[in-house]
DRENNU-140001 format. One record per residue: residue in one letter; chain; x, z, y of N, C-alpha, C, CB in turn. Coordinates in Angstrom, 2 decimals. Glycine has a CB too. Layout:
! residues N
<code = A; unit = A; nxx = X; nzz = Z; nyy = Y; caxx = X; cazz = Z; cayy = Y; cxx = X; czz = Z; cyy = Y; cbxx = X; cbzz = Z; cbyy = Y>;
...
//
This chain:
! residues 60
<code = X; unit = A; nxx = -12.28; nzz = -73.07; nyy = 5.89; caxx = -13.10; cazz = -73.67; cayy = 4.87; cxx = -14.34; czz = -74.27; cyy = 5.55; cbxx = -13.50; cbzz = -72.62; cbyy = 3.79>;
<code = X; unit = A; nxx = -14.59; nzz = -75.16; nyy = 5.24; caxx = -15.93; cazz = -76.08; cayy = 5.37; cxx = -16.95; czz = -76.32; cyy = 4.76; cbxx = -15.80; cbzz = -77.01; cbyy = 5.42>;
<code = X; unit = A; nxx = -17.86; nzz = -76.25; nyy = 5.12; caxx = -19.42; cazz = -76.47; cayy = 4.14; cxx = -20.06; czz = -77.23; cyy = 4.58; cbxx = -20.45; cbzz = -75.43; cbyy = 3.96>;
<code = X; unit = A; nxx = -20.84; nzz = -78.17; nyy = 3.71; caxx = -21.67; cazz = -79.19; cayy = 3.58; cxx = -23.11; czz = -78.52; cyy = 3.48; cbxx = -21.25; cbzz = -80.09; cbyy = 2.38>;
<code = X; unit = A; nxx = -24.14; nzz = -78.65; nyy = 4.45; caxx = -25.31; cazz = -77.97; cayy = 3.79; cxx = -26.46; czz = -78.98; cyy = 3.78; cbxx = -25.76; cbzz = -76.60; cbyy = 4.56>;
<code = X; unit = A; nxx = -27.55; nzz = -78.71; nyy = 3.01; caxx = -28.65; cazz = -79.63; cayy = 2.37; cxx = -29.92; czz = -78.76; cyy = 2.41; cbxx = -28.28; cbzz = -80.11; cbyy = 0.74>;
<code = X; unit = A; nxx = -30.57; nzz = -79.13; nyy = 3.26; caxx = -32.31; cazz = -78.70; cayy = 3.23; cxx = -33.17; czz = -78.92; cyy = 2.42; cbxx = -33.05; cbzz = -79.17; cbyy = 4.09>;
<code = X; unit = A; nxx = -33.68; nzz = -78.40; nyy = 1.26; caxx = -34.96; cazz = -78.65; cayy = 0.51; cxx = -35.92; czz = -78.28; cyy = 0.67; cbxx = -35.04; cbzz = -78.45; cbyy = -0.41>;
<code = X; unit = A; nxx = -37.20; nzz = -78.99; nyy = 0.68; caxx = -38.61; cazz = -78.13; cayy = 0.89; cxx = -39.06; czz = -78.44; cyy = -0.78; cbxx = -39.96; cbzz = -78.92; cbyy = 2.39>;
<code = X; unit = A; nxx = -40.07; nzz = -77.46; nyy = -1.42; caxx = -40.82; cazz = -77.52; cayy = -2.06; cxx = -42.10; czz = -76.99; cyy = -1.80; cbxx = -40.36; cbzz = -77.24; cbyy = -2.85>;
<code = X; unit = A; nxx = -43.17; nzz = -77.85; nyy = -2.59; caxx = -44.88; cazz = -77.41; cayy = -1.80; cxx = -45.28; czz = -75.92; cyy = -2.90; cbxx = -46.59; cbzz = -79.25; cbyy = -2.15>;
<code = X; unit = A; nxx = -45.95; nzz = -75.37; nyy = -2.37; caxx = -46.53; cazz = -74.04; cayy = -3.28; cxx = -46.84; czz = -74.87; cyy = -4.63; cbxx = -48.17; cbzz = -73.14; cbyy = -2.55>;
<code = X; unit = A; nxx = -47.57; nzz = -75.98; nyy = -4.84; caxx = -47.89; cazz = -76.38; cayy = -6.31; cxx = -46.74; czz = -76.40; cyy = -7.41; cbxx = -48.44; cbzz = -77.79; cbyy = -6.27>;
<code = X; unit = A; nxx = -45.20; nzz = -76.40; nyy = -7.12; caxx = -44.23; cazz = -76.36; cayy = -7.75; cxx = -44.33; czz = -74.87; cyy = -8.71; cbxx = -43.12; cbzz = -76.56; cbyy = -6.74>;
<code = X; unit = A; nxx = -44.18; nzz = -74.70; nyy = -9.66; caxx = -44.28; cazz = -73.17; cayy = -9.85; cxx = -42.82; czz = -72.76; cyy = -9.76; cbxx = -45.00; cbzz = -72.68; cbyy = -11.34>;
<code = X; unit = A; nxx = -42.33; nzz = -71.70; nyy = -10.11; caxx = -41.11; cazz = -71.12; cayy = -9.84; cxx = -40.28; czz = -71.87; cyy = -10.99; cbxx = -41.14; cbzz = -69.46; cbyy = -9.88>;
<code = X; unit = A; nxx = -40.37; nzz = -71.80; nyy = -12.35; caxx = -39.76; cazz = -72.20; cayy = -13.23; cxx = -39.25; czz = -73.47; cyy = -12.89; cbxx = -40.43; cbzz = -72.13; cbyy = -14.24>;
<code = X; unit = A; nxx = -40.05; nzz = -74.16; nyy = -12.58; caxx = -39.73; cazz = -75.68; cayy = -11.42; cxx = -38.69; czz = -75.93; cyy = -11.09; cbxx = -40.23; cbzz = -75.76; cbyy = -10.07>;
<code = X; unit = A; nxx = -38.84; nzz = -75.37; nyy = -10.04; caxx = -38.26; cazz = -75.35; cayy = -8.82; cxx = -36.54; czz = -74.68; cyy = -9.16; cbxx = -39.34; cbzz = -74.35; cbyy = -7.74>;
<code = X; unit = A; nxx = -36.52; nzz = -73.58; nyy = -10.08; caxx = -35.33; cazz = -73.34; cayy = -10.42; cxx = -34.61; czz = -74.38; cyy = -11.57; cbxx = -35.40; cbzz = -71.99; cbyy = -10.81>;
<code = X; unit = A; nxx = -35.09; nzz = -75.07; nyy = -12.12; caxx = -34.96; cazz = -76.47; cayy = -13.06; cxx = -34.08; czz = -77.28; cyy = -12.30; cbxx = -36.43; cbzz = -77.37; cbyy = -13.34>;
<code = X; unit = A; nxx = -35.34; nzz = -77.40; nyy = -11.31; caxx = -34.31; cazz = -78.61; cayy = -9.90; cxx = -33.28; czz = -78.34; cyy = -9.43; cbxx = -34.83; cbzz = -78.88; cbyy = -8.47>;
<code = X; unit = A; nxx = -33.05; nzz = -76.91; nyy = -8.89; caxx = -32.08; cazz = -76.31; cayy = -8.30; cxx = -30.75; czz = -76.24; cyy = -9.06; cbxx = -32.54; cbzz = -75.12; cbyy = -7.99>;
<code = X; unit = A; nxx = -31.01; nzz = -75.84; nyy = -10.37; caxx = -30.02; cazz = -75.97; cayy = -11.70; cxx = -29.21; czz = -77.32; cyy = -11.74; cbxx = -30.93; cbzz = -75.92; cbyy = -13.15>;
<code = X; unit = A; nxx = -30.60; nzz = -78.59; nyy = -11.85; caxx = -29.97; cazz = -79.90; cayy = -11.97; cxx = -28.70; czz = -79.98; cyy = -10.80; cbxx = -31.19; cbzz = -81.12; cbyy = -11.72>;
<code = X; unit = A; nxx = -29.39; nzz = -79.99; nyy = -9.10; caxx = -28.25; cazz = -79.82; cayy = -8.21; cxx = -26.94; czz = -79.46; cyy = -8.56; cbxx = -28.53; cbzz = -79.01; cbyy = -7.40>;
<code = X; unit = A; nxx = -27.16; nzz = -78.03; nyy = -8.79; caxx = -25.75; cazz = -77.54; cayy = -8.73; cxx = -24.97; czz = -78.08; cyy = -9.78; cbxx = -25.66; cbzz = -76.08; cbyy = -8.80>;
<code = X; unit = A; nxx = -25.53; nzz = -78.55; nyy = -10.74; caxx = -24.54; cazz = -78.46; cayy = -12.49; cxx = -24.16; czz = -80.39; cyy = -11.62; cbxx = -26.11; cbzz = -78.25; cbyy = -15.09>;
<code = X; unit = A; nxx = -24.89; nzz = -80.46; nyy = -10.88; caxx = -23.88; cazz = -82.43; cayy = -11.45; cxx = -23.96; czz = -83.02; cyy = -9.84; cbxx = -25.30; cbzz = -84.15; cbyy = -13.08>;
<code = X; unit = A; nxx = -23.85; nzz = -81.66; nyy = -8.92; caxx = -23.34; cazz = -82.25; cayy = -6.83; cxx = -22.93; czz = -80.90; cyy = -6.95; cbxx = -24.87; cbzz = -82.79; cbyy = -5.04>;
<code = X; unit = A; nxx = -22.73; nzz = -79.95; nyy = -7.36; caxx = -21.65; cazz = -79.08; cayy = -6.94; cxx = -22.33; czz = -77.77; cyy = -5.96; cbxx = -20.48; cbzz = -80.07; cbyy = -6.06>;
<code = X; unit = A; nxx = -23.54; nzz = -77.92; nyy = -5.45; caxx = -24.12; cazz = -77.37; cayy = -4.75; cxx = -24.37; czz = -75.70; cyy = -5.21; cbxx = -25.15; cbzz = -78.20; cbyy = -4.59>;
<code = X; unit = A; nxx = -24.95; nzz = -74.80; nyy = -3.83; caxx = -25.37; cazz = -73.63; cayy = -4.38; cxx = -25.88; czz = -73.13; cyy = -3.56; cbxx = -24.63; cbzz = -72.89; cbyy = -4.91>;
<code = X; unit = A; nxx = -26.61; nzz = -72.07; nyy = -4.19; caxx = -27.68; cazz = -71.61; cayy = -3.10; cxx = -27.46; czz = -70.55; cyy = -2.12; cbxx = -28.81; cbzz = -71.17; cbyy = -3.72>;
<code = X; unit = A; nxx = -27.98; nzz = -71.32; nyy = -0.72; caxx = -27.19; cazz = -70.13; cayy = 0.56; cxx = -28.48; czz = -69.61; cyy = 0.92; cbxx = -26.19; cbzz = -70.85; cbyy = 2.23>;
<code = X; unit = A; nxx = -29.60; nzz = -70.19; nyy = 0.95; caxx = -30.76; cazz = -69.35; cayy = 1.51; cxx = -32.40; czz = -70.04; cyy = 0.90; cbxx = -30.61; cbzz = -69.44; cbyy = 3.43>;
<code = X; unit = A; nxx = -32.67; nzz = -68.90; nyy = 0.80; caxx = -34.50; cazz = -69.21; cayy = -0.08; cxx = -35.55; czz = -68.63; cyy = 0.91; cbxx = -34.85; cbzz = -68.10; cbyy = -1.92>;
<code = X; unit = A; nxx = -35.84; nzz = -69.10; nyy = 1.46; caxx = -37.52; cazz = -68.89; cayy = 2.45; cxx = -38.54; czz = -69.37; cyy = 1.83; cbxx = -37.73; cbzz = -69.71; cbyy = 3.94>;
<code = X; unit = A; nxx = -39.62; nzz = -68.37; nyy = 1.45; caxx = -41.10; cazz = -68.51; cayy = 1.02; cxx = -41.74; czz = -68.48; cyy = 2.28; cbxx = -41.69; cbzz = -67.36; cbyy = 0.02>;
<code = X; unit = A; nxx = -42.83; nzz = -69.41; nyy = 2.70; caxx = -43.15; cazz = -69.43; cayy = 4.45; cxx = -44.59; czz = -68.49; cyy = 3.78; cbxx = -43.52; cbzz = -71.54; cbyy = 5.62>;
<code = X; unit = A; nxx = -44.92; nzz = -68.56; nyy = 4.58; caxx = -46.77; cazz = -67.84; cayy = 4.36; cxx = -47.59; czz = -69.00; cyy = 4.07; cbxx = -47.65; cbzz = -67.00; cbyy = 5.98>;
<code = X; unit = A; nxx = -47.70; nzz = -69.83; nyy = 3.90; caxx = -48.24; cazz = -71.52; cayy = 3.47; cxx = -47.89; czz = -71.60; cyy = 2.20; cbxx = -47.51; cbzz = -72.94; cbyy = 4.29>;
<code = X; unit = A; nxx = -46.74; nzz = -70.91; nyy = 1.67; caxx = -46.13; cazz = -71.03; cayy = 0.13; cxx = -45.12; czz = -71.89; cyy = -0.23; cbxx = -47.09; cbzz = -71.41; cbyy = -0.79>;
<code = X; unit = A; nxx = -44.89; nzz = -72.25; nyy = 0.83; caxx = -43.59; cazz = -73.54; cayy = 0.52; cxx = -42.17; czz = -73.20; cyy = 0.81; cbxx = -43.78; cbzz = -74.94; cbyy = 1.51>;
<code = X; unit = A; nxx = -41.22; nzz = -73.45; nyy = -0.30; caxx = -39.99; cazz = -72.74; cayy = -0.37; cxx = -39.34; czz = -73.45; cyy = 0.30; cbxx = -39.39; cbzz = -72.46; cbyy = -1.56>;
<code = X; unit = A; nxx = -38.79; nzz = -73.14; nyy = 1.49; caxx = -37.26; cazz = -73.75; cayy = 2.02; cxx = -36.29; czz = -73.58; cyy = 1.74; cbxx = -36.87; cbzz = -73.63; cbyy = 2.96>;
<code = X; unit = A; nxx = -35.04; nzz = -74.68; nyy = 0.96; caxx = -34.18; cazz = -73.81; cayy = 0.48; cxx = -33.04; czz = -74.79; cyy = 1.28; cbxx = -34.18; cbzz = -73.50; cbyy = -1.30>;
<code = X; unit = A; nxx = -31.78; nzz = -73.38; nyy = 1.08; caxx = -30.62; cazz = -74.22; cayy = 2.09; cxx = -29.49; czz = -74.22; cyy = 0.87; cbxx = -29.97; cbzz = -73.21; cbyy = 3.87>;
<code = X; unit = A; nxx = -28.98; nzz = -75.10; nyy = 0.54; caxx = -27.90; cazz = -75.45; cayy = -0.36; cxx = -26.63; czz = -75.68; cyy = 0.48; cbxx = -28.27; cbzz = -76.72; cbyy = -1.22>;
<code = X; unit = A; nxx = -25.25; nzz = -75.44; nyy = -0.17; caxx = -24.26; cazz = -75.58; cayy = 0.57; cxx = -23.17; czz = -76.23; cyy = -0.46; cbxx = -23.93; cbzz = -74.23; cbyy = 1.27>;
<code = X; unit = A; nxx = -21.91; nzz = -76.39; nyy = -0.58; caxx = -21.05; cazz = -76.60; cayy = -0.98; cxx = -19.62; czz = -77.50; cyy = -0.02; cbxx = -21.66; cbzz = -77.07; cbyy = -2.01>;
<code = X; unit = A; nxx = -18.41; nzz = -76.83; nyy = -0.64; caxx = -17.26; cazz = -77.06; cayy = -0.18; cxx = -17.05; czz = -78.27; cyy = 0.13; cbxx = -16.44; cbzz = -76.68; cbyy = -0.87>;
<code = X; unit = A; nxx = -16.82; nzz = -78.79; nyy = 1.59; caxx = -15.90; cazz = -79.94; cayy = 2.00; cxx = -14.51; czz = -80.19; cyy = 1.19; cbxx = -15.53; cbzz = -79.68; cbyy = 3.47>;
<code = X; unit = A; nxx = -13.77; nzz = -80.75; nyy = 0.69; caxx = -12.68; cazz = -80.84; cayy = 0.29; cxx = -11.63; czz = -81.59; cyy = 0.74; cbxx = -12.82; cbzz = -81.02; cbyy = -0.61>;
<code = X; unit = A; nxx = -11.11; nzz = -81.82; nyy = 1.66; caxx = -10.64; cazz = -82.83; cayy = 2.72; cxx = -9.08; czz = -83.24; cyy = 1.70; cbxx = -10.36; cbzz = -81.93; cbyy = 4.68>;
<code = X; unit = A; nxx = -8.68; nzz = -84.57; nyy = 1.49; caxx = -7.96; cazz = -84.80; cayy = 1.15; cxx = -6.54; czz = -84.66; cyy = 2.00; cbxx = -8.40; cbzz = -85.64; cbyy = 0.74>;
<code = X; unit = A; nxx = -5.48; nzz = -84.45; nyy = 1.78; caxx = -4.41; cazz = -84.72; cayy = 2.54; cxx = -3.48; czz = -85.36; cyy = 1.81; cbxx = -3.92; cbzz = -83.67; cbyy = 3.13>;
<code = X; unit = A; nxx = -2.81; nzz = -86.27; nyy = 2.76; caxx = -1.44; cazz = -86.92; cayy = 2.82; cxx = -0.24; czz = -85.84; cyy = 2.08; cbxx = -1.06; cbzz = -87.24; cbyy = 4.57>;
<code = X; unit = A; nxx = 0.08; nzz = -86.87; nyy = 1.31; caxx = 1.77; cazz = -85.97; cayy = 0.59; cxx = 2.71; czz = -86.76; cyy = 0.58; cbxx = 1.88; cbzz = -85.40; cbyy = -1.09>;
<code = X; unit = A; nxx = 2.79; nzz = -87.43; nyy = 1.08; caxx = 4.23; cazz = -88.91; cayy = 1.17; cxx = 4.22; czz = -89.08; cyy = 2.83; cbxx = 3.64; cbzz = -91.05; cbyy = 0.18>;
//
């Protein structure tokens, strides 16, 4: 299996409710999901999103 992954930063001014809004939008309409959440000491969330490669194959 294969994964696609995607880096987000958000700044501390985002509040949480936010930020999980955005994250929601992602997943419900690119398929995405969440592999990792880092709060730095600055306040800014790094987040790592992932989702399935789907590789087509040949059937003829």
């Amino acid at each position: 299996m294969e994964w696609e992954f995607d880096e987000v930063t958000f700044d501390r001014e985002f509040s949480r409710n936010m930020v999980a809004r955005l994250l929601v939008e992602r997943a419900e309409h690119g398929g995405w999901e969440l592999d990792r959440l880092r709060i730095g000491p600055d306040g800014k969330r790094r987040v790592v999103l992932r989702r399935k490669i789907i590789r087509a194959v040949r059937t003829a």
